[in-house]
C-alpha positions as CSV (number, residue, x, y, z in Angstrom):
1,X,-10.6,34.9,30.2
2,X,-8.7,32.9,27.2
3,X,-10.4,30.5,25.1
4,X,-7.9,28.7,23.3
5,X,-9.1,26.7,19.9
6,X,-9.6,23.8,19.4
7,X,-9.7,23.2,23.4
8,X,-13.6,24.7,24.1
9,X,-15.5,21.9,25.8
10,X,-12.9,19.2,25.1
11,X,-11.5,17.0,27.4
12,X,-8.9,14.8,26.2
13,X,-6.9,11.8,27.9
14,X,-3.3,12.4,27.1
15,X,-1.0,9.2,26.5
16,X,1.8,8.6,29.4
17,X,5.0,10.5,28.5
18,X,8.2,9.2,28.0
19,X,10.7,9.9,29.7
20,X,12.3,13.3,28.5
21,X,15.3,13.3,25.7
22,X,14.1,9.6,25.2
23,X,11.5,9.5,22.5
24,X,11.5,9.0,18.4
25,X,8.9,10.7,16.4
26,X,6.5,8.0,14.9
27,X,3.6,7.9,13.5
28,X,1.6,8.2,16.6
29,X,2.4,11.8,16.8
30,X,0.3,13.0,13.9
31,X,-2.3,15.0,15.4
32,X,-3.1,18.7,17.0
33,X,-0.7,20.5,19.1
34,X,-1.4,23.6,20.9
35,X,0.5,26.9,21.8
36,X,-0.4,27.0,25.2
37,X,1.5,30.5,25.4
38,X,0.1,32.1,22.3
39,X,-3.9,32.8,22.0
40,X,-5.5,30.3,19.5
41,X,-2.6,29.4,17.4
42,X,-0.7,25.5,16.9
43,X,0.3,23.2,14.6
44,X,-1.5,20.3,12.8
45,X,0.9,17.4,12.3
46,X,1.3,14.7,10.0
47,X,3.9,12.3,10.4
48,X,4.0,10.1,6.8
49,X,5.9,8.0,4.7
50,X,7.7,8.5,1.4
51,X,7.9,6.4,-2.1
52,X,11.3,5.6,-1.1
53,X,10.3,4.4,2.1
54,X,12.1,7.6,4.2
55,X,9.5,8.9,7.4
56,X,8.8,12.9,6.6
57,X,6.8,15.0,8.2
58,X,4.1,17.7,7.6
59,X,3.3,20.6,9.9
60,X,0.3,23.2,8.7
61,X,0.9,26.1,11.7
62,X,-2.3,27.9,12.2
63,X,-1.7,31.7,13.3
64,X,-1.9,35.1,12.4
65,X,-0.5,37.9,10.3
66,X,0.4,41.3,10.5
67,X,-3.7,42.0,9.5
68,X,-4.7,40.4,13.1
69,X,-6.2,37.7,10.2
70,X,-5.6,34.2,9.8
71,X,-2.4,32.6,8.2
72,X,-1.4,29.2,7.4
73,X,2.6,28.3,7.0
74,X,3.2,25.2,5.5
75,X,6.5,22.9,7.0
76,X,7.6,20.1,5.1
77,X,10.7,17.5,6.1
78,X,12.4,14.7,7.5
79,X,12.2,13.0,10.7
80,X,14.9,11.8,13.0
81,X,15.0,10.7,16.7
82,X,12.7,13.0,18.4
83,X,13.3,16.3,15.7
84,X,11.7,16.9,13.3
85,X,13.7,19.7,10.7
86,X,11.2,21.4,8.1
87,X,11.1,23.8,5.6
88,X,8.6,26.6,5.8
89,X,6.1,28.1,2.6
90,X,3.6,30.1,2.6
91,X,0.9,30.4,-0.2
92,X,-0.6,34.3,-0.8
93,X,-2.7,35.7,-3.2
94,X,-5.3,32.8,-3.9
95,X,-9.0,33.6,-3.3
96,X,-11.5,31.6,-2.0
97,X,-12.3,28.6,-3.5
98,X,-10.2,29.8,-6.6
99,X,-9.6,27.6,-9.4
100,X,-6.3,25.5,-9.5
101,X,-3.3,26.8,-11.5
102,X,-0.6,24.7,-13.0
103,X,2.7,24.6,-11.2
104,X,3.3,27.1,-7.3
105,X,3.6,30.2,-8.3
106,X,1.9,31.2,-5.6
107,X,3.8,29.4,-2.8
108,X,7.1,30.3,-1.4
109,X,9.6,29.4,0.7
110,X,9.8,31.4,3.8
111,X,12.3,30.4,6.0
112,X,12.6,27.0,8.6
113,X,11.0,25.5,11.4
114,X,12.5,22.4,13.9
115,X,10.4,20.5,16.2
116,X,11.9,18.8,19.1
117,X,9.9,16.6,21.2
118,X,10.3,15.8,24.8
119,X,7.8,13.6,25.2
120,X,4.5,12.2,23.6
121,X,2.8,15.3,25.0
122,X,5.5,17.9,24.9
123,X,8.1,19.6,22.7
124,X,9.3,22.8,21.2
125,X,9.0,24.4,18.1
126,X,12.1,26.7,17.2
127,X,11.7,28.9,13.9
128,X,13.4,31.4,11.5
129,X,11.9,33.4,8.7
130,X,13.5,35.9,6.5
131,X,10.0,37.7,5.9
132,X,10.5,40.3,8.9
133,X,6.7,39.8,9.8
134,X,7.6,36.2,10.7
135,X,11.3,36.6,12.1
136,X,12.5,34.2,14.2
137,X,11.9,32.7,17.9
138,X,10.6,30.1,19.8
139,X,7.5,28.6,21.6
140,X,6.5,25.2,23.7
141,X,3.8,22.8,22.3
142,X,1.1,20.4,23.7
143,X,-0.7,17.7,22.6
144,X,-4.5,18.1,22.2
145,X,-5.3,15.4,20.1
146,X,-4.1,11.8,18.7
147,X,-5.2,9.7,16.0
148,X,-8.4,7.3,17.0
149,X,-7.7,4.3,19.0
150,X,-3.6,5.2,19.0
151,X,-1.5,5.1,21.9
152,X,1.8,6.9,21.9
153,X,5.0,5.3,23.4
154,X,7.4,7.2,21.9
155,X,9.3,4.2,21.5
156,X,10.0,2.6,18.0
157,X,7.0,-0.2,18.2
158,X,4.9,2.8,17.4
159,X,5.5,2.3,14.1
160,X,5.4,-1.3,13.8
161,X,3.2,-2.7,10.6
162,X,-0.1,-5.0,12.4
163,X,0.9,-7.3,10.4
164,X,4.0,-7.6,11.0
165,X,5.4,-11.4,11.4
166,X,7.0,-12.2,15.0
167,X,10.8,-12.6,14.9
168,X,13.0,-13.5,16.9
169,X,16.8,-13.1,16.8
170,X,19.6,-13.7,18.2
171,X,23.6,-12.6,17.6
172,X,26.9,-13.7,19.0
173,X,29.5,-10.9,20.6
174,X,32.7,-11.6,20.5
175,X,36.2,-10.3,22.1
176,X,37.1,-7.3,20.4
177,X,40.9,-7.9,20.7
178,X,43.3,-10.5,22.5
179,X,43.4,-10.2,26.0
180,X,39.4,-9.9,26.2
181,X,38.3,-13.3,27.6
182,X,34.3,-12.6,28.1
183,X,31.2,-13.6,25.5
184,X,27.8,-12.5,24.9
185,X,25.0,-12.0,22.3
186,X,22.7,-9.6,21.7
187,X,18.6,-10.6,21.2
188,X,15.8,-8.7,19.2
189,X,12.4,-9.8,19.1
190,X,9.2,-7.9,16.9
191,X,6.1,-8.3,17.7
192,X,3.0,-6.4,16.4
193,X,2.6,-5.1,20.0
194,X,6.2,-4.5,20.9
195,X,9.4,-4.4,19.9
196,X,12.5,-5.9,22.3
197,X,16.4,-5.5,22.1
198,X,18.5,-6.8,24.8
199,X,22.6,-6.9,25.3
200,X,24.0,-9.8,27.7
201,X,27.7,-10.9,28.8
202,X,29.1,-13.3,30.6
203,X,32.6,-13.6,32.1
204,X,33.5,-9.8,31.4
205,X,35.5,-7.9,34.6
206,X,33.3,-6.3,36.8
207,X,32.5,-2.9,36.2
208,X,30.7,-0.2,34.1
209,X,30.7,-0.3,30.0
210,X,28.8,1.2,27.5
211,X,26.7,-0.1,24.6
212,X,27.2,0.9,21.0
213,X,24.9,0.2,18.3
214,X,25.6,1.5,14.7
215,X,28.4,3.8,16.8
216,X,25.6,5.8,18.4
217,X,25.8,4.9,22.8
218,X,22.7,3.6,23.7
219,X,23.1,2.7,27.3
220,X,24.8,1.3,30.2
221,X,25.7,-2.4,31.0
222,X,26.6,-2.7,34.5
223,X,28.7,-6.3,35.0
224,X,28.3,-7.5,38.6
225,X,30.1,-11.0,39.1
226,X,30.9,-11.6,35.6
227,X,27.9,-11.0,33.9
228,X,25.7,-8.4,32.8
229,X,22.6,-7.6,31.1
230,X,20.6,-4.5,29.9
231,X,16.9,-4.3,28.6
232,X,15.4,-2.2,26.4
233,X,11.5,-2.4,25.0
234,X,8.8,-0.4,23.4
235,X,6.3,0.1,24.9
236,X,8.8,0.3,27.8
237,X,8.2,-1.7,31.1
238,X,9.5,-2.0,34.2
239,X,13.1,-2.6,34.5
240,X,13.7,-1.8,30.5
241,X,14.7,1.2,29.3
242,X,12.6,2.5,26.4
243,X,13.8,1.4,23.0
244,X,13.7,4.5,20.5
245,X,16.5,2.9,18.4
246,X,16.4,0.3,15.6
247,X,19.6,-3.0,16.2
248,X,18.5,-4.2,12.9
249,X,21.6,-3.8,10.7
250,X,23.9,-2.2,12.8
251,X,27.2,-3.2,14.5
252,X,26.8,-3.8,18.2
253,X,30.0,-3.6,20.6
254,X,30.4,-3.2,24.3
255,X,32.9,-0.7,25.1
256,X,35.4,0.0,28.5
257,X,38.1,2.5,29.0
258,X,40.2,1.0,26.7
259,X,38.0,0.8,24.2
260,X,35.7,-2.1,22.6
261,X,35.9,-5.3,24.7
262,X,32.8,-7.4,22.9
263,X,31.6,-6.7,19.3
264,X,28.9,-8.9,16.8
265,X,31.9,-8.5,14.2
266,X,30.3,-9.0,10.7
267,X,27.4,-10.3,12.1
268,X,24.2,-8.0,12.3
269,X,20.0,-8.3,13.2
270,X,18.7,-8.7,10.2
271,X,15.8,-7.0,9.0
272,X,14.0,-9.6,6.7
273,X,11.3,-11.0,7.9
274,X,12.9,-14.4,7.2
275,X,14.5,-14.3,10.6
276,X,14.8,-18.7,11.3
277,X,17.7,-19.3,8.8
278,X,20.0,-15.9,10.2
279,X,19.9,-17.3,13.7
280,X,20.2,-20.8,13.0
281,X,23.5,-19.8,11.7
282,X,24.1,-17.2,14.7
283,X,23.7,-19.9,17.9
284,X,24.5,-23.5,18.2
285,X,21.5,-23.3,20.9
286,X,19.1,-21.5,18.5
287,X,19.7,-24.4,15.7
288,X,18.7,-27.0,18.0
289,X,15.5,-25.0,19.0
290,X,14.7,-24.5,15.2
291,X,15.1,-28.1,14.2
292,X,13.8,-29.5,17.3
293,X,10.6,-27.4,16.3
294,X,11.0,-29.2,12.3
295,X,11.5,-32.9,13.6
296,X,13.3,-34.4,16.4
297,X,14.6,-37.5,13.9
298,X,16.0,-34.7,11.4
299,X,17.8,-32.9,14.1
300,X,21.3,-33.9,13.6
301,X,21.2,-33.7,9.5
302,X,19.2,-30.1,9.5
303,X,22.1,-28.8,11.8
304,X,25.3,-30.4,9.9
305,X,26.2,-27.6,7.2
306,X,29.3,-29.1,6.2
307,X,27.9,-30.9,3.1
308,X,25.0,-30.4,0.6
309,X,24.4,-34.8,0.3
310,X,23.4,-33.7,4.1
311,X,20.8,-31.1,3.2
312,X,19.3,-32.7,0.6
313,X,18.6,-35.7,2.9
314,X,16.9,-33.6,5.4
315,X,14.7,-32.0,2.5
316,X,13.9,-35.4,1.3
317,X,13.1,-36.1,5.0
318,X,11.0,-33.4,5.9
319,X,8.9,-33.9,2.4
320,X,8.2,-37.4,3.1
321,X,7.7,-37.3,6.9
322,X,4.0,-38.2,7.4
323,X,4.0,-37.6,11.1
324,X,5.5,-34.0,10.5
325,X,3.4,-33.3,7.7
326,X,0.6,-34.0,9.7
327,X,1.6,-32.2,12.7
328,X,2.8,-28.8,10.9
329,X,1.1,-29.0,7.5
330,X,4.3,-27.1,6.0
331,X,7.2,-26.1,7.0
332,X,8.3,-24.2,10.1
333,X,8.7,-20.8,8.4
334,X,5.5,-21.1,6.6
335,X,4.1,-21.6,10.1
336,X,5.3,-18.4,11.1
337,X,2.2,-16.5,10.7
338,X,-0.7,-19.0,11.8
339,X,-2.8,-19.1,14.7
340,X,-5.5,-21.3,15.3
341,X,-7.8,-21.5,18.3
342,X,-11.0,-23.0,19.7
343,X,-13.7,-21.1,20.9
344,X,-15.4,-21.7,24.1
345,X,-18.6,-22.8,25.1
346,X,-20.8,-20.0,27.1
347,X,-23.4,-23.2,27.5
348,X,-26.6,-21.5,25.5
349,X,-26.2,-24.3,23.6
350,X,-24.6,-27.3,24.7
351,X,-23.1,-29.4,21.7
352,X,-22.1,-25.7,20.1
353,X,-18.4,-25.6,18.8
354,X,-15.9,-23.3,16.6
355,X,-12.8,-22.3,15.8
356,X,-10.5,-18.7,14.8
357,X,-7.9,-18.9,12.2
358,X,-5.5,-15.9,11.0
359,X,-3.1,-16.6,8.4
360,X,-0.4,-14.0,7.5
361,X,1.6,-14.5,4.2
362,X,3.8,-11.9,1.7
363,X,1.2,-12.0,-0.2
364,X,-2.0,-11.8,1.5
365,X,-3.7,-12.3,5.4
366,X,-7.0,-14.7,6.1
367,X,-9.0,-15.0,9.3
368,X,-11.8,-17.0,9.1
369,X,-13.9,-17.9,12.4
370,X,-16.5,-21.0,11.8
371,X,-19.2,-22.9,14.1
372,X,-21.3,-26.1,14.0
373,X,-23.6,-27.8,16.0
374,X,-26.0,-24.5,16.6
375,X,-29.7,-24.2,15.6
376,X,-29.8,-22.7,11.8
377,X,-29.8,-18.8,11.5
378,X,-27.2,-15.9,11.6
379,X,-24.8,-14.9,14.4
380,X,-23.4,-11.9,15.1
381,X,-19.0,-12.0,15.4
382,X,-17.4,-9.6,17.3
383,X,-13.7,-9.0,17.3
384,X,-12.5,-6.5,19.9
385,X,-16.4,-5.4,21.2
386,X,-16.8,-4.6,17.2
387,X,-19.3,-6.3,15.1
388,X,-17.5,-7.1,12.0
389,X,-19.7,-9.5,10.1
390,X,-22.6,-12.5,10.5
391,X,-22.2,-16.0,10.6
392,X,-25.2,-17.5,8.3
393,X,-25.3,-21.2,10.3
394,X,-27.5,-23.5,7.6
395,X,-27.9,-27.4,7.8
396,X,-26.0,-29.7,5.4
397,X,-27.8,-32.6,3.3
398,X,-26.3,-34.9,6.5
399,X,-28.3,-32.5,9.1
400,X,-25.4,-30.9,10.4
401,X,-25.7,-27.0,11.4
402,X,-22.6,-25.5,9.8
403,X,-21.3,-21.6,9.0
404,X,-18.4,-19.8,8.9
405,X,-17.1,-16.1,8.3
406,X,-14.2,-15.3,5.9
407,X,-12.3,-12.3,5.7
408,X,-9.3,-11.6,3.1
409,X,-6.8,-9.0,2.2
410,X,-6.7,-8.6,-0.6
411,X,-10.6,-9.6,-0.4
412,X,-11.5,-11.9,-3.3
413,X,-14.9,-13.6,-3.9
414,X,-17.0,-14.9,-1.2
415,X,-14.9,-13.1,1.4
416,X,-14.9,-10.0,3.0
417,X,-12.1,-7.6,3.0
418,X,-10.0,-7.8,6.4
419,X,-9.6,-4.5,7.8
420,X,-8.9,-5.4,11.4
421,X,-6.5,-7.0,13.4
422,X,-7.7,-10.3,15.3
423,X,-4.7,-10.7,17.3
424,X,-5.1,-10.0,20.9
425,X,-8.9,-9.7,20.5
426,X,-11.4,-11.4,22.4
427,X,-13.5,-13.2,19.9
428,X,-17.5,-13.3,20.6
429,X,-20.0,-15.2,18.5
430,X,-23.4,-13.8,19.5
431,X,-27.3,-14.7,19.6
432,X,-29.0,-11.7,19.6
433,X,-27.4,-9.9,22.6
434,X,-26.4,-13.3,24.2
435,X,-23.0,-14.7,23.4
436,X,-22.4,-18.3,22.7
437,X,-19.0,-18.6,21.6
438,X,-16.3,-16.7,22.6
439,X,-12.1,-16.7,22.9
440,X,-9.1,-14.9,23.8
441,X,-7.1,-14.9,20.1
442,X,-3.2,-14.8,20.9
443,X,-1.0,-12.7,19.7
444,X,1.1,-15.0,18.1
């Protein structure tokens, strides 16, 4: 009987494939991969990023040579969609444990390797060497492992930042020539959980077009009494189809027969994080939201863009509006990345109270979680089922109970470094074993 490594004794729960042809390699594909086929041989992968900010990949393949011994090639390359093209070196004559040499004489270039995956769990490795003990061929791989407390999609949120701030976007489509009488607009949204793209018309014929993004088709838009709408999210949901592209700056156009019949034009999704001022420009209806959001009184100046005496009123406004002020503390893109909510009484002790804050900036992110009204000691705060830190609750000079946790990253002093992600956490403040204090934080 075979005994494969790596697999003796292991028993691994393998992440829900995507559909097949329909995944991009991210991040969450770093990990083990197995030769079901061959006897104790696979690839380690590592799926990382560059200084110039390009994805690239590395692939150590474990197997053997010509000796029935163990060898190691190395692959080294860029991603892009669901393959993976590498080039292959090998290292040879270096002893155990053998001091380092300057520069690699030692390792050479052997030949190529391309990984396409299927799925999360699936793909296949195609290869060509011109060292004849290598040659060239094919094999299927499997997933053994993944990185801790990761869940592949295979869809593009995958390799969304946690810190990302939520955007929301939203661009007009336009006839693509005279004749074309329908509308439409195409939305994106970012989240640190998923990622959502969406293409919608409205007054187009009836029938069956296609959807273009960056001149790559990316899907069907089926219009049935004038109007039409197609989905697309990662993780993917019922209903969407899974989004393993990237809108952001790209040209979008819905194409028939004849050709382009809607098109954003100029217009594209940005991909700054400063989303609010792109699609207050884009949508007459996304202005209003915007502004309504700023100050109902300032609504009709913040939208008029026709003259700068008009803007400068509404920044004189919005700095000297006491009710918005104290409503918003700053402005509504400052307010982007702020949550703030109150924590629940489990009733160990009655008058206890507290609150969560997480506050993401360019510069730095803050969560702080702080109680009152508890008898004097420490606390135990859980984010997630995790103990991250203590509370220390001590009584003021006006006999108030009072303590608070702060976390920081960058950390700086009298703060503990954040290395966790609140959002979408539940939120525990503890007694021992007993919580007192506890809520769902939001996402956003």
């Amino acid at each position: 009987m075979k005994i494969r490594l790596f697999t003796i004794a292991l028993a691994f729960s393998l992440s829900a494939s995507a559909a097949a042809e329909d995944v991009v390699v991210t991040r969450h594909f770093s990990g083990h991969w197995n030769q079901p086929e061959q006897e104790s041989q696979g690839l380690i992968l590592q799926v990382v990023n560059q200084d110039d900010g390009s994805k690239n990949a590395v692939a150590y393949w474990f197997t053997y040579a010509d000796d029935r011994e163990s060898s190691w090639l190395l692959g080294v390359g860029p991603v892009e969609a669901n393959h993976i093209q590498l080039d292959l070196f090998r290292a040879s004559d270096v002893g155990f444990l053998e001091d380092d040499h300057p520069g690699n004489a030692n390792v050479v270039q052997v030949g190529s390797m391309e990984i396409e995956f299927s799925s999360c769990d699936d793909g296949t490795v195609t290869f060509s060497s011109t060292d004849s003990a290598i040659g060239s061929g094919d094999f299927p791989i499997s997933r053994i492992t993944s990185i801790f407390n990761t869940e592949c999609s295979g869809g593009i949120s995958d390799d969304t930042p946690s810190d990302v701030l939520p955007t929301d976007q939203r661009i007009s489509l336009v006839p693509a020539s005279q004749g074309v009488s329908g509308s439409g607009h195409a939305d994106f949204k970012e989240q640190p959980d998923r990622t959502e793209f969406s293409v919608e018309s409205e007054n187009l014929a009836d029938g069956r077009y296609r959807i273009l993004v960056g001149g790559a088709d990316r899907g069907e838009l089926v219009v049935s009494a004038g109007h039409g709408q197609t989905e697309f999210r990662s993780p993917a949901e019922s209903g969407k189809t899974l989004l393993t592209f990237d809108p952001r700056g790209q040209a979008i156009e819905v194409s028939g027969k004849q050709g382009a019949v809607l098109t954003s034009g100029d217009d594209e999704l940005s991909d700054d994080d400063a989303t609010d001022e792109d699609t207050d420009e884009d949508t007459d209806e996304d202005t209003d939201e915007d502004t309504d959001e700023d100050t109902d009184e300032d609504t009709d100046e913040d939208t008029d863009e026709d003259t700068d005496e008009d803007t400068d009123e509404d920044t004189d406004d919005d700095a000297t509006d006491d009710d918005a002020t104290d409503d918003d503390n700053t402005d509504s893109d400052n307010n982007a990345g702020e949550i703030e909510v109150d924590l629940t009484n489990a009733g160990v002790f009655p008058e206890a109270s507290g609150d969560a804050k997480f506050e993401a900036r360019d510069d730095r992110t803050e969560f702080s979680v702080e109680i009152e009204d508890v008898p004097a000691g420490n606390y135990d705060l859980k984010v997630g089922g995790t103990s991250v830190g203590d509370i220390h609750a001590t009584m003021d000079q006006d006999g108030k109970v009072h303590g608070e946790a702060e976390f920081r990253d960058p950390v700086e002093p009298g703060k503990t470094l954040l290395d966790f992600d609140p959002r979408g956490q539940t939120i525990e403040v503890l007694d021992g074993a007993t919580v007192i204090l506890d809520a769902a934080f939001p996402l956003s």
